[in-house]
PAZA-397891 format. One record per residue (C-alpha): residue number from 0; residue in one letter; x, y, z. Coordinates in pm, 1 decimal, decimal comma. Last residue first. Layout:
BEGIN
NUM A X Y Z
...
//
This chain:
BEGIN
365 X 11046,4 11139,6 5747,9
364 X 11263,2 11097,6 6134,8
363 X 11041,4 11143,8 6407,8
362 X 11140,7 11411,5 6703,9
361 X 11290,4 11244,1 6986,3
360 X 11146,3 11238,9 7275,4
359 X 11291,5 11421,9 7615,8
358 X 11025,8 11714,4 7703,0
357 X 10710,2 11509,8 7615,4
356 X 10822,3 11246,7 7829,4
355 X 11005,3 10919,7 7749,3
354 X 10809,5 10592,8 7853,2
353 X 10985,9 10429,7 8137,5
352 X 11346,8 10259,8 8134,6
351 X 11589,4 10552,4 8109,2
350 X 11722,7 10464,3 8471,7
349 X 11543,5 10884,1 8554,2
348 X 11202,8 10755,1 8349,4
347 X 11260,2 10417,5 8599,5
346 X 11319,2 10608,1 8899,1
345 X 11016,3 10862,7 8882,9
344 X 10769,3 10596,3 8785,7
343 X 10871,6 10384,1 9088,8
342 X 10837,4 10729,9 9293,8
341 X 10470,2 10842,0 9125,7
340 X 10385,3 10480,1 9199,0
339 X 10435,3 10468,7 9564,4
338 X 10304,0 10835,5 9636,0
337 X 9980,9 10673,7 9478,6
336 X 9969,7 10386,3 9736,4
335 X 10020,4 10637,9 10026,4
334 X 9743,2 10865,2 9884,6
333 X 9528,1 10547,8 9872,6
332 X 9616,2 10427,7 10189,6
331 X 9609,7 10810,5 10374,7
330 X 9201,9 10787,1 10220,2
329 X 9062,5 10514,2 10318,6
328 X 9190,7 10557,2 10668,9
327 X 9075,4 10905,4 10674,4
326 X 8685,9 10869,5 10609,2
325 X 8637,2 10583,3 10864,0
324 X 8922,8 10738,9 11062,8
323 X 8657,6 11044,9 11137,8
322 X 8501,5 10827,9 11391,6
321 X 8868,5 10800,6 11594,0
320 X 9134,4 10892,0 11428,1
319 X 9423,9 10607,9 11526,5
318 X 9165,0 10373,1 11515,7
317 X 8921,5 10431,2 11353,4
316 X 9199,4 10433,6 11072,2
315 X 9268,4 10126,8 11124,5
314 X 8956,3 10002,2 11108,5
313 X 8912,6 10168,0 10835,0
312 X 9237,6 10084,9 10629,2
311 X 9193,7 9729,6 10714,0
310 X 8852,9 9721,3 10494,0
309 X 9022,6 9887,4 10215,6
308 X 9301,3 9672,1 10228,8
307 X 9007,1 9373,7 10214,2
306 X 8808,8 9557,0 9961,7
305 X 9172,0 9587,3 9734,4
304 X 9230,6 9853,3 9585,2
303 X 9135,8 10078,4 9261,0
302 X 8965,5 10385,7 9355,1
301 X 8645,5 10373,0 9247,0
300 X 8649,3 9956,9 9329,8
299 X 8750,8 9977,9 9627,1
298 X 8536,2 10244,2 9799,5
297 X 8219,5 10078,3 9649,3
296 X 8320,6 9730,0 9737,4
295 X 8482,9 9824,2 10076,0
294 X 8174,5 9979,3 10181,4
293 X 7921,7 9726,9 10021,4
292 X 8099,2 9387,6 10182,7
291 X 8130,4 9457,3 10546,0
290 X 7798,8 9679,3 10586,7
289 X 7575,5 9418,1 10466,9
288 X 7708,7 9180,2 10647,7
287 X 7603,2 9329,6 10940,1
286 X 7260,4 9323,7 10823,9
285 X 7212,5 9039,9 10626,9
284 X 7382,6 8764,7 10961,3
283 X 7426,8 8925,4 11257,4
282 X 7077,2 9211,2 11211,1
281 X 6872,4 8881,8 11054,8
280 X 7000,3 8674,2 11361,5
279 X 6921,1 8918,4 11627,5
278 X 6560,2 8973,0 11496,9
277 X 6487,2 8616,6 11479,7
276 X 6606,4 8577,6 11842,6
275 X 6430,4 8863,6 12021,3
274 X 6107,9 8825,6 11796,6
273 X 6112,2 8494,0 11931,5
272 X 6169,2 8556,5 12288,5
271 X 5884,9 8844,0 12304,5
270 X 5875,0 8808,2 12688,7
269 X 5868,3 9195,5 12732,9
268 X 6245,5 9209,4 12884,1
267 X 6384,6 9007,0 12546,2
266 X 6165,3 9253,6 12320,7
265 X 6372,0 9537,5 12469,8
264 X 6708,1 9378,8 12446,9
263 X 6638,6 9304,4 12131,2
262 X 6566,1 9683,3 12040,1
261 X 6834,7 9786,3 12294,8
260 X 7070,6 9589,6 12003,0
259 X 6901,2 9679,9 11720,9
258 X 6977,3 10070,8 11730,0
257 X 7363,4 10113,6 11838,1
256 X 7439,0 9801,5 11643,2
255 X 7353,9 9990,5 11352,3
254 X 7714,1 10074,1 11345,4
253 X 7958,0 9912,5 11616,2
252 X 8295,2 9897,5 11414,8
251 X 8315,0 10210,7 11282,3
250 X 7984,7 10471,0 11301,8
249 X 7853,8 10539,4 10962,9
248 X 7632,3 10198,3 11020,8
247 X 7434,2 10503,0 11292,1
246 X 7299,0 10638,1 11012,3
245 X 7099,4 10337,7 10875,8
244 X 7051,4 10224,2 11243,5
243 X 6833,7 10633,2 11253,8
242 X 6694,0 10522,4 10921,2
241 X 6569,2 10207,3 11037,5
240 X 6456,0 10330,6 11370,1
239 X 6248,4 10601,5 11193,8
238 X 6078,4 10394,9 10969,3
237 X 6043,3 10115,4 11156,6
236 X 5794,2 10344,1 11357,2
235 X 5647,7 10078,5 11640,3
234 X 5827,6 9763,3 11543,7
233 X 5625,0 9433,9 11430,0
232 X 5922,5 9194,5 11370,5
231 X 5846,2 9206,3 10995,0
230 X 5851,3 9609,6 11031,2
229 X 6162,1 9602,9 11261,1
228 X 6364,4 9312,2 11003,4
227 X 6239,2 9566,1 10668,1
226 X 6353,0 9876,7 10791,4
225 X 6697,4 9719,8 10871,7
224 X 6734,9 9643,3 10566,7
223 X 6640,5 9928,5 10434,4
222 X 6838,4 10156,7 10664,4
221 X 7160,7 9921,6 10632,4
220 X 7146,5 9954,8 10230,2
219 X 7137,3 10367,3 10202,3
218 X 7376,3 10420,1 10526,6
217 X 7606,8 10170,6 10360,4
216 X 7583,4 10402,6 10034,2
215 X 7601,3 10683,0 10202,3
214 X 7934,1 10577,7 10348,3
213 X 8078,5 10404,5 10041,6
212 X 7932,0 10740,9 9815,1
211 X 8145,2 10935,2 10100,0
210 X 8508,4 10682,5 10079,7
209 X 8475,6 10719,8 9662,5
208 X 8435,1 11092,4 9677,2
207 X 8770,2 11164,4 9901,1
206 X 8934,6 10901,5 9715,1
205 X 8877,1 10984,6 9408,2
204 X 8971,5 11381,9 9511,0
203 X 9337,7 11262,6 9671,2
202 X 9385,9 10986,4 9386,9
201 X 9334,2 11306,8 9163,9
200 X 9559,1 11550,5 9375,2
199 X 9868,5 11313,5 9354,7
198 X 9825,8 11276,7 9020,7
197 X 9778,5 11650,7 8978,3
196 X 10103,9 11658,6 9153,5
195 X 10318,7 11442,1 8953,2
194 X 10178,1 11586,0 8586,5
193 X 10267,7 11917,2 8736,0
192 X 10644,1 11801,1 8807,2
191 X 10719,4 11787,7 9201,6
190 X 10927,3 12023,6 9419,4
189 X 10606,4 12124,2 9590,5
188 X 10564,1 12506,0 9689,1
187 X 10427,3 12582,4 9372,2
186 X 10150,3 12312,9 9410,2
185 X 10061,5 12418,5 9762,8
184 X 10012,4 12757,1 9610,2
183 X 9753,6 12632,5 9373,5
182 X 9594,3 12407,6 9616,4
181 X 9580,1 12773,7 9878,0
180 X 9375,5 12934,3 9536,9
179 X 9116,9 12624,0 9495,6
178 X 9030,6 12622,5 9875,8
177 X 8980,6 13013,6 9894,5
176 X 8580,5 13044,6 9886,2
175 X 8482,6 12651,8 9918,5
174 X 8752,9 12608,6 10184,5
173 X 8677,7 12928,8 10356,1
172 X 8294,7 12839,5 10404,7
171 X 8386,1 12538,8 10514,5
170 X 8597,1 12590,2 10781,1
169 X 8305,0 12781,5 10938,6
168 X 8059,1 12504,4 10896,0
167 X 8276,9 12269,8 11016,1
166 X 8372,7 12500,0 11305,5
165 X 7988,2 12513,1 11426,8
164 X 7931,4 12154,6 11362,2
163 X 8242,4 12110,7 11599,3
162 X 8082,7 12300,5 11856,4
161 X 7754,3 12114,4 11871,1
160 X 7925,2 11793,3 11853,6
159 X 8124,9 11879,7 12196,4
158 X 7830,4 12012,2 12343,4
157 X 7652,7 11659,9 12257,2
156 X 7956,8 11497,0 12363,5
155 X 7949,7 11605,2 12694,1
154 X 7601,4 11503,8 12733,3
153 X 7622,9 11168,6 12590,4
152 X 7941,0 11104,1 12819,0
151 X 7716,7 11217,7 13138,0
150 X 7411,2 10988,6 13034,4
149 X 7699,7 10733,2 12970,1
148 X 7788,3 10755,1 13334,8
147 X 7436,9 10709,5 13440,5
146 X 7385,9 10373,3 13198,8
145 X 7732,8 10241,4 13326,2
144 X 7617,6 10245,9 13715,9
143 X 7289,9 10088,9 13638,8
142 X 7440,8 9845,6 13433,0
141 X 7698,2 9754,3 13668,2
140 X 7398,2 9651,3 13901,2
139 X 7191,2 9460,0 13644,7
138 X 7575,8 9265,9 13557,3
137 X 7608,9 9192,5 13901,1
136 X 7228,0 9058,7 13915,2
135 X 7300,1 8819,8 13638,9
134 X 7630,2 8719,7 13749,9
133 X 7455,1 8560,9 14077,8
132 X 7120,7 8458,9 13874,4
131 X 7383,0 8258,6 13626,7
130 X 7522,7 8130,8 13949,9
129 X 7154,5 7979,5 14046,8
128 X 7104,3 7879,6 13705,6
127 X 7388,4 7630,8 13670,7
126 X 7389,4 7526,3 13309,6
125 X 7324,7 7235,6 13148,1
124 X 7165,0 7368,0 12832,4
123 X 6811,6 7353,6 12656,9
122 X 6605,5 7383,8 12944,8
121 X 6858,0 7617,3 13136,9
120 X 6824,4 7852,6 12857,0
119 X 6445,8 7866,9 12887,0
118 X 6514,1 7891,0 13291,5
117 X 6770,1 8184,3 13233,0
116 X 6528,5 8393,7 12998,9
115 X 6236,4 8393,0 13265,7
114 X 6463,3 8474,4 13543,5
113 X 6591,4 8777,9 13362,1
112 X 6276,5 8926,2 13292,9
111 X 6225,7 8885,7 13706,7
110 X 6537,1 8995,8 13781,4
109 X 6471,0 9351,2 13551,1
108 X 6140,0 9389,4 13674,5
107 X 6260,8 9358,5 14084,0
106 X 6493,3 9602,0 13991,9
105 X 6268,7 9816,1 13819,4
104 X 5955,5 9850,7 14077,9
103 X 5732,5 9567,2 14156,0
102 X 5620,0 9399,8 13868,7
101 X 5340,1 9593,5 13794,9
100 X 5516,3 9937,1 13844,7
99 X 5797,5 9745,0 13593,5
98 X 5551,9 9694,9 13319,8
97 X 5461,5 10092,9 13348,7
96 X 5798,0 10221,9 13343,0
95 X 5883,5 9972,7 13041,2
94 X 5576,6 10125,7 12859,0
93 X 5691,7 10492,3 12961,4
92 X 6069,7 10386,6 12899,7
91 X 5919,1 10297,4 12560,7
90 X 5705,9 10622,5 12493,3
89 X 6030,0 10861,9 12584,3
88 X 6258,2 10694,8 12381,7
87 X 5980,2 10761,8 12056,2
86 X 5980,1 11095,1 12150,4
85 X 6314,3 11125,4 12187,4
84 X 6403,0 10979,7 11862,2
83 X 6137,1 11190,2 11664,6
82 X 6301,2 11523,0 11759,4
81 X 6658,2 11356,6 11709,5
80 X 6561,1 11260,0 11386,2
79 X 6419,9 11558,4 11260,4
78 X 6702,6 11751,5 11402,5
77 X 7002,3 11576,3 11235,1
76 X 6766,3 11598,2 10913,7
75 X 6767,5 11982,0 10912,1
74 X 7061,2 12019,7 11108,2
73 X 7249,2 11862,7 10748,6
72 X 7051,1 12022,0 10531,8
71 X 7058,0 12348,6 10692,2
70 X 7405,4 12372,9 10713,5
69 X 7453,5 12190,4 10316,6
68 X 7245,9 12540,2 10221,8
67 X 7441,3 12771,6 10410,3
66 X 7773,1 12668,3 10292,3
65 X 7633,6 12655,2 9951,3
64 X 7459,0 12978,6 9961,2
63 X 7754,7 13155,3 10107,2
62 X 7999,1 12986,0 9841,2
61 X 7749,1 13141,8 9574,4
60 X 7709,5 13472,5 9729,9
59 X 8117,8 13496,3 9735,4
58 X 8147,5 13395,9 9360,3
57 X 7884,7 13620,2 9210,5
56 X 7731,5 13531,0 8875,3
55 X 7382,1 13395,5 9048,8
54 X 7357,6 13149,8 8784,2
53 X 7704,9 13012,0 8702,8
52 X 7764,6 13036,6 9057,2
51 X 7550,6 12799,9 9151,8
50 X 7751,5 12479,6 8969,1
49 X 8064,6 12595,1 9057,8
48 X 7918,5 12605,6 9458,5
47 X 7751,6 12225,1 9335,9
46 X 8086,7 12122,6 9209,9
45 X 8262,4 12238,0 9504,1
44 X 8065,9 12023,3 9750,1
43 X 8266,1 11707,8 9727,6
42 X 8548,4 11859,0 9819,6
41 X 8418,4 12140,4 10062,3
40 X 8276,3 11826,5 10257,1
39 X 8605,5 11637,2 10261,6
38 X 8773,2 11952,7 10371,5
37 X 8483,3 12011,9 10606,6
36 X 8580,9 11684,9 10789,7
35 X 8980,9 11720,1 10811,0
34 X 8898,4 12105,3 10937,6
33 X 8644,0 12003,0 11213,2
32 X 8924,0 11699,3 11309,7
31 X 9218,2 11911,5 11334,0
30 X 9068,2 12248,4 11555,7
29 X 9172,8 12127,6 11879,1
28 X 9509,4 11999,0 11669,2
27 X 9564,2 12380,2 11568,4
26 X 9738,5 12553,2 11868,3
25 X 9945,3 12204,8 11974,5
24 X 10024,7 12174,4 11645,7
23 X 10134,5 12563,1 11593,7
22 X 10342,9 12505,6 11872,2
21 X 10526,4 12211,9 11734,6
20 X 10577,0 12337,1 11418,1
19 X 10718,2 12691,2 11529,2
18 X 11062,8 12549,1 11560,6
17 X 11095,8 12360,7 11258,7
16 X 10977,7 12642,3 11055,7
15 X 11237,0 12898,5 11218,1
14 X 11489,8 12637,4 11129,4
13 X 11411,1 12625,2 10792,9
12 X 11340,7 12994,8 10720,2
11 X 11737,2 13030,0 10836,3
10 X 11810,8 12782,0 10600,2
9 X 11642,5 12941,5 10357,8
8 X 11793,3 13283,0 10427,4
7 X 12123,1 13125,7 10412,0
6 X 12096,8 12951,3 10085,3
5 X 11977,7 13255,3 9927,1
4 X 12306,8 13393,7 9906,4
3 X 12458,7 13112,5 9794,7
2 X 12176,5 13058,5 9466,8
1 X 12276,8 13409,9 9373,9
0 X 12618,9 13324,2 9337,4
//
């Protein structure tokens, strides 16, 4: 009886639920991606807030500390880098300023570099350099166009960045602080047994940790390597440009292609041919490769699949989630893979074919 008369006010609750769904999405998806990232943040930070709290004693100080503390860390480096970047931008366009006052202003620089590569090219190929001059100075004027528009899209996204590390940081906090109680009531809510769940949650946390030490790991690998190809090549500050392409491989799909690219380009315009082309095939060939064998092999292997499923699984998750998809992808395919086995384990216990439970066996016979 009692179950009929709460039938009503659940389905009641149902409908309501179904309704409010879609405006709650459209409230909440602005705030989706800052959420999605300082969940995997407050994941893998948790130990460290458990790990401060057993020495300052007080929960709330300690989640404060640890939010503060990854804040700073974060900005910390995000501004070093920056800082040195645009000083560093600054000098070349000041070198390239001054090559292209010699030549004759920056159009007539730009032809000019290109001219040189053509004829090389045209000495090795049978080309038709007066039409490769043609698309040449198309492509200079395009440029020129793309190069202010991207100005525009770099400063939009700055604000945009700069807002979203303010919601991290905010999300955080209340995922460190109340994250552990809202999991708990998630669990009650789920008509799933506890060993079902915490499986659930334990591919959820192995993946979450396994897709970050694949990202820092890549970051880790790229930046020396790269390091190494600007400091053979003779670089200004390999350092810096190596760590800044190290950071940029967390990017899908591009990567540290952000960093050596302009740097080829750059020797290309200056005559440095060589540098150009041994610098290009070290970044193709170690470099990229590089990031398409450690990331699936470190994400794969913690949590069990495949480094080619794993390798699908970012792309398409860049996809359909843009930069955070790295992280997502990853993750959805492992969840989905668990979610898999939980249901073939559920129907062979129920067909009396799995191992009995705990609940169900048979006490021994002496």
């Amino acid at each position: 009886m009692s179950q009929i008369r709460q039938r009503g006010p659940l389905i009641f609750l149902g409908i309501l639920l179904a309704v409010l769904l879609p405006f709650a999405w459209k409230i909440g998806r602005l705030f989706l991606t800052p959420f999605l990232l300082s969940a995997i943040v407050a994941t893998v930070m948790h130990p460290v807030r458990d790990r401060i709290q057993h020495y300052v004693k007080r929960r709330k100080l300690a989640t404060l500390i640890t939010t503060l503390g990854t804040v700073i860390v974060f900005g910390t480096i995000l501004f070093f880098v920056g800082f040195a970047l645009s000083r560093e931008l600054a000098d070349a366009y000041g070198a390239l300023g001054r090559l292209s006052v010699q030549e004759g202003g920056w159009p007539t620089f730009l032809a000019r570099s290109a001219d040189r590569i053509i004829d090389i090219v045209a000495s090795y190929l049978p080309v038709d350099k007066d039409e490769i001059r043609d698309q040449v100075a198309g492509y200079i004027e395009n440029f020129t166009g793309y190069f202010l528009r991207f100005a525009g899209a770099v400063a939009t996204e700055l604000t945009t960045g700069i807002l979203t590390g303010l919601l991290v940081a905010i999300f955080l906090y209340f995922l460190l602080e109340h994250g552990p109680n809202w999991v708990n009531q998630i669990r009650e809510l789920l008509p799933l047994s506890a060993r079902t769940t915490e499986s659930l949650l334990q591919t959820l946390r192995d993946a979450i940790f396994a897709n970050v030490n694949g990202v820092l790991a890549v970051v880790l690998i790229q930046g020396l390597l790269l390091i190494l190809g600007f400091w053979i090549a003779g670089l200004r500050s390999p350092v810096l440009w190596g760590a800044l392409g190290g950071l940029a491989s967390i990017i899908p799909l591009v990567g540290a292609m952000l960093v050596w690219v302009p740097i080829v380009i750059g020797y290309a315009l200056t005559g440095a041919y060589l540098k150009a082309l041994l610098l290009t095939v070290w970044c193709v060939a170690v470099v990229g490769t590089a990031d398409n064998v450690i990331r699936p092999f470190v994400v794969g292997g913690r949590i069990q699949q495949h480094p080619v499923l794993i390798a699908l699984a970012m792309i398409g998750g860049t996809e359909a989630f843009g930069g955070t998809g790295v992280l997502l992808g990853p993750v959805i395919l492992s969840l989905l893979m668990a979610v898999v086995v939980e249901i073939r384990r559920i129907l062979t216990d129920g067909s009396g074919q799995g191992e009995p439970t705990g609940e169900t066996k048979s006490p021994a016979v002496s």
